[in-house]
N, CA, C and O atoms as a GROMACS GRO file, in nm:
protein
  324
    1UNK      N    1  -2.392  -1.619  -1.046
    1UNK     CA    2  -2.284  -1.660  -0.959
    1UNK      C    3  -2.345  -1.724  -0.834
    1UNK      O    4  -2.428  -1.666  -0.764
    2UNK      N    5  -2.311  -1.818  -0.815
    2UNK     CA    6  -2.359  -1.886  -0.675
    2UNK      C    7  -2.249  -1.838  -0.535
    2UNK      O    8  -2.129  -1.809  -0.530
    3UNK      N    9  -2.357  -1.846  -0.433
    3UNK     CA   10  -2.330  -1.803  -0.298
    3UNK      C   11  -2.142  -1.849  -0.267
    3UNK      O   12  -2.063  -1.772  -0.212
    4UNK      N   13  -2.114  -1.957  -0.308
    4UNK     CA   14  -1.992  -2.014  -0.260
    4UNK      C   15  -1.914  -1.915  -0.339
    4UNK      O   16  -1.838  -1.839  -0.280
    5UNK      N   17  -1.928  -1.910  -0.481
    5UNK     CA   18  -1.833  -1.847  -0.548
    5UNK      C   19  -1.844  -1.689  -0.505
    5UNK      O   20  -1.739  -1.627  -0.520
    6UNK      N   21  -1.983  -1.600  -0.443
    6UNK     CA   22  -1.943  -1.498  -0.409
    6UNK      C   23  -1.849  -1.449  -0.237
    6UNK      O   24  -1.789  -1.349  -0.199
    7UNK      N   25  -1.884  -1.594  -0.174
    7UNK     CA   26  -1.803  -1.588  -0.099
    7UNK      C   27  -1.676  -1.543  -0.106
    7UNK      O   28  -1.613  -1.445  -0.064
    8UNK      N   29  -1.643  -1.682  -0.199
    8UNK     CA   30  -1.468  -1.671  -0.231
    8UNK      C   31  -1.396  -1.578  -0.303
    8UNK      O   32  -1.276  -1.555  -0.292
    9UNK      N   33  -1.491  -1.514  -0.391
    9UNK     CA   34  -1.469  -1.350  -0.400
    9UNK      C   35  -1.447  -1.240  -0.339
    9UNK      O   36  -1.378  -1.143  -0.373
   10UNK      N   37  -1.519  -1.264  -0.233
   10UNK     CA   38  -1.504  -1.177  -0.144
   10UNK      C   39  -1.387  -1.159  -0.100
   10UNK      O   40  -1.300  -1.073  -0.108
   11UNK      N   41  -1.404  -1.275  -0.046
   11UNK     CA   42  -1.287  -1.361   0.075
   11UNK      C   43  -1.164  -1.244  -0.066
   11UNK      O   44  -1.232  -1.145  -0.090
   12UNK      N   45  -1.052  -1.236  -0.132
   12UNK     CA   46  -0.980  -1.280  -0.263
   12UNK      C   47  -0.959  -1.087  -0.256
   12UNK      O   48  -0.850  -1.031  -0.250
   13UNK      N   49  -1.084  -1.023  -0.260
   13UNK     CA   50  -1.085  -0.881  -0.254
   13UNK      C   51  -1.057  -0.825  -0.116
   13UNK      O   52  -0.995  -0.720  -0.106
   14UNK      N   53  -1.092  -0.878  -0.027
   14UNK     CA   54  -1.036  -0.847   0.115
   14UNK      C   55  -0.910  -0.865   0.149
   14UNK      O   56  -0.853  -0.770   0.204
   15UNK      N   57  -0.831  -0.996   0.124
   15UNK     CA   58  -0.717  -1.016   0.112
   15UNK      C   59  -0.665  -0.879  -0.012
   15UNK      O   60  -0.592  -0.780  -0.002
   16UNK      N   61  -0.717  -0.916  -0.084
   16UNK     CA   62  -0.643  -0.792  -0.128
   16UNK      C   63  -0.596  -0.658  -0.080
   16UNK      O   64  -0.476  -0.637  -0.064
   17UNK      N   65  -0.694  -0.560  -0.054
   17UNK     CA   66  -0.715  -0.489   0.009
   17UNK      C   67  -0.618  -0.464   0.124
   17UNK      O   68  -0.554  -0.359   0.135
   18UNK      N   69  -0.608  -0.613   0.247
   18UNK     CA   70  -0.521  -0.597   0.391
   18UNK      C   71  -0.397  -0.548   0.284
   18UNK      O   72  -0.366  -0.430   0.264
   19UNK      N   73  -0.341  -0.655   0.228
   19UNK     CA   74  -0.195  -0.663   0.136
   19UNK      C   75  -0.128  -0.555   0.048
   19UNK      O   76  -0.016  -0.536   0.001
   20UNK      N   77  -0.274  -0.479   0.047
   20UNK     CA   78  -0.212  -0.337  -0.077
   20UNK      C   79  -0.234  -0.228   0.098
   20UNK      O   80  -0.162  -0.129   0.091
   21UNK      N   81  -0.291  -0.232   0.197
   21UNK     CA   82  -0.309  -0.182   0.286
   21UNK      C   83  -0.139  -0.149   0.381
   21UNK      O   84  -0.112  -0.049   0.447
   22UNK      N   85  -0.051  -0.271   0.357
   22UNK     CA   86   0.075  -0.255   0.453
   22UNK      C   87   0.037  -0.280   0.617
   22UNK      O   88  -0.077  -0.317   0.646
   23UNK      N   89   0.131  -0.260   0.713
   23UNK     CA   90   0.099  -0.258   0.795
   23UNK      C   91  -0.009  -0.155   0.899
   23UNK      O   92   0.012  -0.039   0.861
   24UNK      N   93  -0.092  -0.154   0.989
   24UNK     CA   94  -0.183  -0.064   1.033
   24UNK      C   95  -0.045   0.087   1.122
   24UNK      O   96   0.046   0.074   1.204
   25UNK      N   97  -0.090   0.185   1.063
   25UNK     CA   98  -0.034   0.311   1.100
   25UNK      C   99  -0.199   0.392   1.159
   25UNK      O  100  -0.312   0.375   1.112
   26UNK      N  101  -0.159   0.473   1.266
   26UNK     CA  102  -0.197   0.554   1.297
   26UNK      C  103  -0.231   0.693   1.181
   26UNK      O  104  -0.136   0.754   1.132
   27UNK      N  105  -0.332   0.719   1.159
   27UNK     CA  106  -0.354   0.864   1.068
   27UNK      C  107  -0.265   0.946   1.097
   27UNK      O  108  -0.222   0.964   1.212
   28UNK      N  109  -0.233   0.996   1.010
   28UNK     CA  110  -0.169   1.114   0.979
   28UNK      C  111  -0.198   1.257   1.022
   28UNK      O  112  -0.266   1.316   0.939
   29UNK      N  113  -0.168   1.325   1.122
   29UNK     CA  114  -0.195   1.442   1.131
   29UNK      C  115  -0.215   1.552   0.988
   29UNK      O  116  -0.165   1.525   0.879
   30UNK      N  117  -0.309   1.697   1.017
   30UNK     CA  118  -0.284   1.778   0.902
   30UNK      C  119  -0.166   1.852   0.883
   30UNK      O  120  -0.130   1.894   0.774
   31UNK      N  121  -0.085   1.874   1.026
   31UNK     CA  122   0.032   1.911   1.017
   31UNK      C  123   0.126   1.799   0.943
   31UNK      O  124   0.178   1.840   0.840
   32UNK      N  125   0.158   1.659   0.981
   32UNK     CA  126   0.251   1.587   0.919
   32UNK      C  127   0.252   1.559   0.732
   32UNK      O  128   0.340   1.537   0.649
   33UNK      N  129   0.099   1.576   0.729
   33UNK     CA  130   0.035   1.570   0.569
   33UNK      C  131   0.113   1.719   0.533
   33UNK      O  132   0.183   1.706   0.433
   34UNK      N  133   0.117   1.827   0.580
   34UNK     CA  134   0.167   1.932   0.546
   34UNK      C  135   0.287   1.912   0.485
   34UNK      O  136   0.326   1.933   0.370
   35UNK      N  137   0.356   1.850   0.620
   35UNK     CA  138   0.508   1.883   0.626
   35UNK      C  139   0.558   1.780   0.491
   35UNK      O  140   0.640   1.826   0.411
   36UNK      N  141   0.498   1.627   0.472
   36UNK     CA  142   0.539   1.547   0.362
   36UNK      C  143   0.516   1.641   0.211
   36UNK      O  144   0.606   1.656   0.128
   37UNK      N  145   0.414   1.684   0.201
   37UNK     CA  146   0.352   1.793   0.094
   37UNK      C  147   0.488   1.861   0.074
   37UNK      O  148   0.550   1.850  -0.032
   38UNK      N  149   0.542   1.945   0.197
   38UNK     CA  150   0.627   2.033   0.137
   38UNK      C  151   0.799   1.955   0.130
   38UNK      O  152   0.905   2.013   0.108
   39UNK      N  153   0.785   1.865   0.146
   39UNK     CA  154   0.920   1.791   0.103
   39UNK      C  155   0.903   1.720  -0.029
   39UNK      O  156   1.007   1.680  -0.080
   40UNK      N  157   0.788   1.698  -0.094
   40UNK     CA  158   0.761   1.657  -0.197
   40UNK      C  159   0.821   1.763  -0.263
   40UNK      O  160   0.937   1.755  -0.303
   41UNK      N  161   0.732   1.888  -0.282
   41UNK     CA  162   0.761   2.023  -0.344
   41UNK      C  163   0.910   2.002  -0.387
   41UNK      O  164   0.952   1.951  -0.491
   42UNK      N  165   0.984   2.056  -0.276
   42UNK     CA  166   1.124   2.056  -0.238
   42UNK      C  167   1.173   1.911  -0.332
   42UNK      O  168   1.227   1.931  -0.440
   43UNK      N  169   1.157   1.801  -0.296
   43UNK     CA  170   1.196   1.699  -0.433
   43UNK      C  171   1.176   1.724  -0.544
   43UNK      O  172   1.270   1.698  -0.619
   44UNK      N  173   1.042   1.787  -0.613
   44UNK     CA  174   0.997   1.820  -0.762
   44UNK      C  175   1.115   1.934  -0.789
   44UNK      O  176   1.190   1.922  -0.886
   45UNK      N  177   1.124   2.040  -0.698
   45UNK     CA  178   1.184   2.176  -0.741
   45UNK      C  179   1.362   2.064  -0.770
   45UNK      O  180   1.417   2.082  -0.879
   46UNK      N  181   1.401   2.008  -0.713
   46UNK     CA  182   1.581   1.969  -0.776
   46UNK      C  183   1.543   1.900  -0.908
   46UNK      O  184   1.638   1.876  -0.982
   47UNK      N  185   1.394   1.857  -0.958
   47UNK     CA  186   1.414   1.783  -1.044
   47UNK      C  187   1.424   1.847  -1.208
   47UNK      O  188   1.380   1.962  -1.195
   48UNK      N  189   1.446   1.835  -1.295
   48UNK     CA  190   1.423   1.923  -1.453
   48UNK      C  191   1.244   1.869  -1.508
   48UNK      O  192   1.191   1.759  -1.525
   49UNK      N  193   1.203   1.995  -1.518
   49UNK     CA  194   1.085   1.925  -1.601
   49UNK      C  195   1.067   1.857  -1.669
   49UNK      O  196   1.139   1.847  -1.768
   50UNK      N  197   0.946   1.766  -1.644
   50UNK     CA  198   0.909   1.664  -1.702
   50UNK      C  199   0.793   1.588  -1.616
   50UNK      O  200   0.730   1.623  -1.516
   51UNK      N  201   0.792   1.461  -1.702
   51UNK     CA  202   0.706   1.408  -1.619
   51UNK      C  203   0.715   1.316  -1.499
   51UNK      O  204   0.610   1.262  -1.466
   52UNK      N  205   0.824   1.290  -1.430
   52UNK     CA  206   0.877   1.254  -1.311
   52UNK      C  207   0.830   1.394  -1.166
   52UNK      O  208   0.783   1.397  -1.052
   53UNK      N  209   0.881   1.485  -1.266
   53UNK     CA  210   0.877   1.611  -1.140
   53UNK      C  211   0.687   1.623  -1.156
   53UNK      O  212   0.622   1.634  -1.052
   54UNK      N  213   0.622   1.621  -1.284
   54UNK     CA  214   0.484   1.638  -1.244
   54UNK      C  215   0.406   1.526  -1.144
   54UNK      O  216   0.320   1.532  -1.057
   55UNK      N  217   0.480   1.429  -1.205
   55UNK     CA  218   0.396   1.342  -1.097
   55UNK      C  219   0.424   1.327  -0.934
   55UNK      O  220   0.356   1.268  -0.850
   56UNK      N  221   0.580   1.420  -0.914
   56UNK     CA  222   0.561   1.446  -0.768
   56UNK      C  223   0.505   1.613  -0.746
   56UNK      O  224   0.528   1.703  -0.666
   57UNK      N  225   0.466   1.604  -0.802
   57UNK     CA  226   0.411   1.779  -0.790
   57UNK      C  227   0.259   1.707  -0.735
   57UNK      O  228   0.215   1.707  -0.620
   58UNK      N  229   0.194   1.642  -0.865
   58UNK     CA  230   0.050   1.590  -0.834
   58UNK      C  231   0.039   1.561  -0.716
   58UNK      O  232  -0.057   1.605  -0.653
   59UNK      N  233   0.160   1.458  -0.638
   59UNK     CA  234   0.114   1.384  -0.525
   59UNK      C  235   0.171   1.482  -0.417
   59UNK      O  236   0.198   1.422  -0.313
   60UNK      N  237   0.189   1.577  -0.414
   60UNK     CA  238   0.207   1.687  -0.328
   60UNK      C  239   0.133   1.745  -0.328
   60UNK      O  240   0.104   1.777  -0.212
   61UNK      N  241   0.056   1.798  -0.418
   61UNK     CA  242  -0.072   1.882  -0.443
   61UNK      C  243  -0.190   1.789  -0.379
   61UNK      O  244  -0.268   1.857  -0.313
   62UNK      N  245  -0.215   1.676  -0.381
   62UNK     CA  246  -0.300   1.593  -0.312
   62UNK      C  247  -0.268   1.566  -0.127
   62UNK      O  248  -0.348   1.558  -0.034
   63UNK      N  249  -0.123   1.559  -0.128
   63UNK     CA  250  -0.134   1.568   0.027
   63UNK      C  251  -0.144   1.704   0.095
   63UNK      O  252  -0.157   1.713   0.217
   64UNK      N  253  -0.140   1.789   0.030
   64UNK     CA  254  -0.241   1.949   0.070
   64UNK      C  255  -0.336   1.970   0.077
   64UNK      O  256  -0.382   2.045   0.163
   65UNK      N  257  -0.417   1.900  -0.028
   65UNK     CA  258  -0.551   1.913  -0.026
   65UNK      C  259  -0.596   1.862   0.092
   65UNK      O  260  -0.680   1.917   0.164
   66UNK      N  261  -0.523   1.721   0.121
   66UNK     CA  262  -0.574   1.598   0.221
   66UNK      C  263  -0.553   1.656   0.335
   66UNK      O  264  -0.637   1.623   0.418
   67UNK      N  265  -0.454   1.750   0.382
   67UNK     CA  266  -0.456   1.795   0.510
   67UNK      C  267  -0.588   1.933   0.486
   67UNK      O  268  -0.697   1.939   0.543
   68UNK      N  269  -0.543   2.010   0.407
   68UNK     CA  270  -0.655   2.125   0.409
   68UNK      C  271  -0.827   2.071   0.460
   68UNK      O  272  -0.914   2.125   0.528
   69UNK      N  273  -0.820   1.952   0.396
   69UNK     CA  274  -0.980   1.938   0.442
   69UNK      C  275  -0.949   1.832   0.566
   69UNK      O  276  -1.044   1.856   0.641
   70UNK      N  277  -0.896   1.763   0.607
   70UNK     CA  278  -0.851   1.706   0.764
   70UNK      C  279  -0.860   1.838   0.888
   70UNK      O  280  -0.910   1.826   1.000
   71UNK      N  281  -0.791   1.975   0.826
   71UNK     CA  282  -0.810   2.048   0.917
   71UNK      C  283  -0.971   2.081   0.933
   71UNK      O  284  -1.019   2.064   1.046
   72UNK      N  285  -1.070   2.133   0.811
   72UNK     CA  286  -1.137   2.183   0.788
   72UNK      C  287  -1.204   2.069   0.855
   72UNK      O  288  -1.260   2.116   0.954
   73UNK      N  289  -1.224   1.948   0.850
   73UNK     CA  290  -1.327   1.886   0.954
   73UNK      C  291  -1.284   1.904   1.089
   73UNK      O  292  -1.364   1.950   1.170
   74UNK      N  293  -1.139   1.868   1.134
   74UNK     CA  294  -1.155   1.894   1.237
   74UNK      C  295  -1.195   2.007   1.295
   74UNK      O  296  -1.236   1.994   1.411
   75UNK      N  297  -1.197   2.114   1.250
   75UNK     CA  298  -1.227   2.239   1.322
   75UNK      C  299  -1.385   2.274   1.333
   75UNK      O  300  -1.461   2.222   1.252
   76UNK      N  301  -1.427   2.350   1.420
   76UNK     CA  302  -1.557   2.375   1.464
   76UNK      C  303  -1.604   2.506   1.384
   76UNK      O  304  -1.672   2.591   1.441
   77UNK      N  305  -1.568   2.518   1.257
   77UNK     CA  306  -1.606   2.627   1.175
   77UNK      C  307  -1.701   2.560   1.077
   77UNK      O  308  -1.656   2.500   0.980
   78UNK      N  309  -1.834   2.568   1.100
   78UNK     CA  310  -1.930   2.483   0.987
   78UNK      C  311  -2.052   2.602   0.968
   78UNK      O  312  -2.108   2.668   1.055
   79UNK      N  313  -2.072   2.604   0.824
   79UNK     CA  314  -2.140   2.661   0.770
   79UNK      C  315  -2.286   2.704   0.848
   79UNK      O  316  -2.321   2.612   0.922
   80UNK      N  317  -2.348   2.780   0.850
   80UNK     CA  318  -2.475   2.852   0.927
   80UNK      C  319  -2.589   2.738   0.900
   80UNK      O  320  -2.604   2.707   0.782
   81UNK      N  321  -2.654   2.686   0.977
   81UNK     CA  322  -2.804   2.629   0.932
   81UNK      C  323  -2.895   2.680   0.880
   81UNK      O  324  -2.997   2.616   0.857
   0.00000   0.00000   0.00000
């Protein structure tokens, strides 16, 4: 591949990237990651099993995790040297 064409590759994946990105938001607290987590829950629980309710279960189970370890860095509890 020549230099121009990895340019314009580039260039093509970056654009991408801004466009699947949305507009710039401020991070998310571990509390607000919490609170979306448990309204997810709360959406899965009205739903009947299946695979609609698992896949908001999954993405609830991931914004728990995402705050659990957001807290865990922020906090000054780190393992002994």
């Amino acid at each position: 591949m020549r230099i121009a064409e990895k340019e314009q590759a580039r260039e093509r994946a970056r654009k991408k990237a801004e466009s699947s990105m949305g507009s710039f938001r401020e991070p998310m607290t571990a509390e607000e990651l919490r609170q979306i987590a448990a309204e997810k829950f709360e959406e899965a629980a009205a739903l009947p099993p299946g695979p609609a309710q698992q896949k908001i279960i999954t993405a609830a189970t991931g914004l728990r995790h995402a705050a659990d370890v957001k807290s865990w860095l922020a906090s000054e509890l780190w393992p002994p040297k």
